[in-house]
N, C-alpha and C positions, 0 to 999 in steps of 0.2 A: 501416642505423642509423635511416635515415627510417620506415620499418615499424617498428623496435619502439617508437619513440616513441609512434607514430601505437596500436601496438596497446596500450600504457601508457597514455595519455591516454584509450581508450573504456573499458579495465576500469578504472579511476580513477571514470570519470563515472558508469558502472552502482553499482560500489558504496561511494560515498559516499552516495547518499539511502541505499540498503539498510540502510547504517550507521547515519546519523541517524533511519532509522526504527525500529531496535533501540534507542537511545536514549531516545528519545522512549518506547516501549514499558517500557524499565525505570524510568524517573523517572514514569511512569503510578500504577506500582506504590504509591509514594510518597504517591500523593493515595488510593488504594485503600485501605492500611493505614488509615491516616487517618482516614478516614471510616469503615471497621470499628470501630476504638481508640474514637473519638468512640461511634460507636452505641453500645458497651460499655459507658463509661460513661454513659451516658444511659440506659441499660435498668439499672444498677447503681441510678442515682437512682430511678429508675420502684419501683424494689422496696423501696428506703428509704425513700420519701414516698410512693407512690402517685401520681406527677403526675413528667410532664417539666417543668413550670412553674418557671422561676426559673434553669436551666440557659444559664449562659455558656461564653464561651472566652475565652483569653488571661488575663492574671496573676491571680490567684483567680478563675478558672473553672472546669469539668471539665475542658479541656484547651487547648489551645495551638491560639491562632488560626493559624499555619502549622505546616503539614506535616514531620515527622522532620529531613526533608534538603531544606526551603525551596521546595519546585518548584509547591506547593498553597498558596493561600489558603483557609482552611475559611469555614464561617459556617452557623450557624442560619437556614434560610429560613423553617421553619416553624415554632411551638411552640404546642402544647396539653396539657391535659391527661394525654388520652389517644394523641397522635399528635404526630411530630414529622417534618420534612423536616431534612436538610442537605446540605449543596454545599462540594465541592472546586473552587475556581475556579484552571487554572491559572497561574501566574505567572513572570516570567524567560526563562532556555532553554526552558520547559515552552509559553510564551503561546502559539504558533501549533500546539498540539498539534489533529490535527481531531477529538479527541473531546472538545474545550469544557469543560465544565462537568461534572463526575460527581457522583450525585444518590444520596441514600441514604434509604430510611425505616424507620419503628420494623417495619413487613409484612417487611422486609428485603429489598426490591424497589428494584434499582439501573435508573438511567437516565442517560441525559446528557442537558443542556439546553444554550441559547445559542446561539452558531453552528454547531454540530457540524454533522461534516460525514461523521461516519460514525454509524453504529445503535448501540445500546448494546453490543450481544453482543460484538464486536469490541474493545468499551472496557471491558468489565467482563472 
């Protein structure tokens, strides 16, 4: 009886990170969409006005300062004319995610900033 406990308790241990890393990997997704949706409309304004200039988020914005299903904080880091940065910062269950901060711009060039602790390719 003492073994199969003993053998429960190490497949337990192995795979709950493996779990909360699959987790973690689909609430990713969330700040991903996001930041696509976001670029969308931004590049819809670009074509309307000729300028990202004057583009917000949250209640009369282009879109909603958090993500679908809450796990991202967005925000405009950059804005110009002709170029814009934004960032999915995450937030909640999502905060100690190691890929930090995910970064998007108008080149449609993803990166992560902040603490990360892993390369983008992995996070994108």
């Amino acid at each position: 009886m003492l073994v199969v406990l003993a053998l429960l308790s190490l497949l337990s241990a192995a795979a709950v990170p493996s779990f909360q890393g699959q987790l973690a990997k689909g609430r990713r997704l969330d700040g991903q969409q996001a930041l696509l949706a976001l670029a969308q409309r931004l590049e819809r304004q670009y074509t309307e006005r000729g300028s990202y200039l004057g583009a917000t988020l949250g209640a009369g914005g282009l879109y909603p300062a958090v993500s679908g299903a809450g796990h991202y904080a967005l925000a405009i880091t950059d804005l110009a004319d002709h170029a814009y940065r934004i960032a999915a910062r995450p937030q909640g269950a999502q905060a100690s995610d190691p890929c930090a901060t995910l970064v998007y711009n108008q080149l449609g060039e993803s990166s992560v900033s902040g603490a990360a602790r892993l390369a983008a390719g992995p996070c994108w």
